[in-house]
N, C-alpha and C positions, 0 to 999 in steps of 0.2 A: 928299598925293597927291589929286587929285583924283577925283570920283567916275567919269567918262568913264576916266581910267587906270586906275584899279583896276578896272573892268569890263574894258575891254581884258586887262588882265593875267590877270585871270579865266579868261577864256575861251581867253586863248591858253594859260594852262596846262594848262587841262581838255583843250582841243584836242590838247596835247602826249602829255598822258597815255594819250586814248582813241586816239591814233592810233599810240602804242606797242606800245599792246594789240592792238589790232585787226591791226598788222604780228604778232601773233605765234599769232594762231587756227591756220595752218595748220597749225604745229608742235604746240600744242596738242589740234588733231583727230588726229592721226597719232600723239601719244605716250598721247592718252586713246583712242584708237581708236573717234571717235564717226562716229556719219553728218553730210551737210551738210546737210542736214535739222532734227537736234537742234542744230548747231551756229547755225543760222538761228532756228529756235523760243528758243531761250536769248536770240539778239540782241533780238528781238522781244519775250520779256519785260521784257528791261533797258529796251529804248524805252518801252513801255504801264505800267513801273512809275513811269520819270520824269513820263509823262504826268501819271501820275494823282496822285503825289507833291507836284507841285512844286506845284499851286493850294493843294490842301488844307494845304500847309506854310507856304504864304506869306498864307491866310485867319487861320489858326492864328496865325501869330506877329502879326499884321497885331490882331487881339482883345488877345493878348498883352500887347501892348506900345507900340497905339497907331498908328496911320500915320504919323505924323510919322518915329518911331522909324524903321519898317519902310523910309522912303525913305533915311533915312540913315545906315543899316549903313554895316558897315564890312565889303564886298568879300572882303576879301584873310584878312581875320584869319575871316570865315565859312568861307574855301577852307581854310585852316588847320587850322580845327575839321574840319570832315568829310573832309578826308581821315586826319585820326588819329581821329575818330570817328563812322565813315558812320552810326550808328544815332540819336547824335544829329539837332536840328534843325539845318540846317546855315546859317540865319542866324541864330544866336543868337551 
């Protein structure tokens, strides 16, 4: 696979997932009985945590393992990892 399909793939899975999710907030605010407010504040942490995340992840593994490395992950088998392990690094 090459490295442009496995990012395509990527991202349309991720796409998939967050847009699953995001179809089910309303339910969600209604059965945890939140305001739109904290259901907004919550969004806006998930976004400022990616923010901050993803450089300090990718400096991080980038020391690691080299740059060469870092350009030539492997996509698919990272999306792999971190969704059975969000706490891991998720291109390792």
């Amino acid at each position: 696979m090459t490295p442009r399909r496995a990012t395509f793939l990527v991202f349309g899975i991720n796409g998939a997932m967050i847009g699953t999710w995001i179809a089910h907030i309303p339910w969600l605010q209604d059965h945890l009985d939140i305001s739109k407010t904290t259901v907004g504040l919550c969004l806006l942490c998930m976004a400022a945590g990616a923010l901050v995340s993803m450089p300090l992840t990718g400096s991080r593994r980038c020391r690691a393992r080299g740059p060469r490395h870092s350009r030539t992950g492997r996509p698919v088998r990272s999306a792999g990892r971190a969704s059975l392990d969000p706490g891991r690094c998720a291109m390792g």
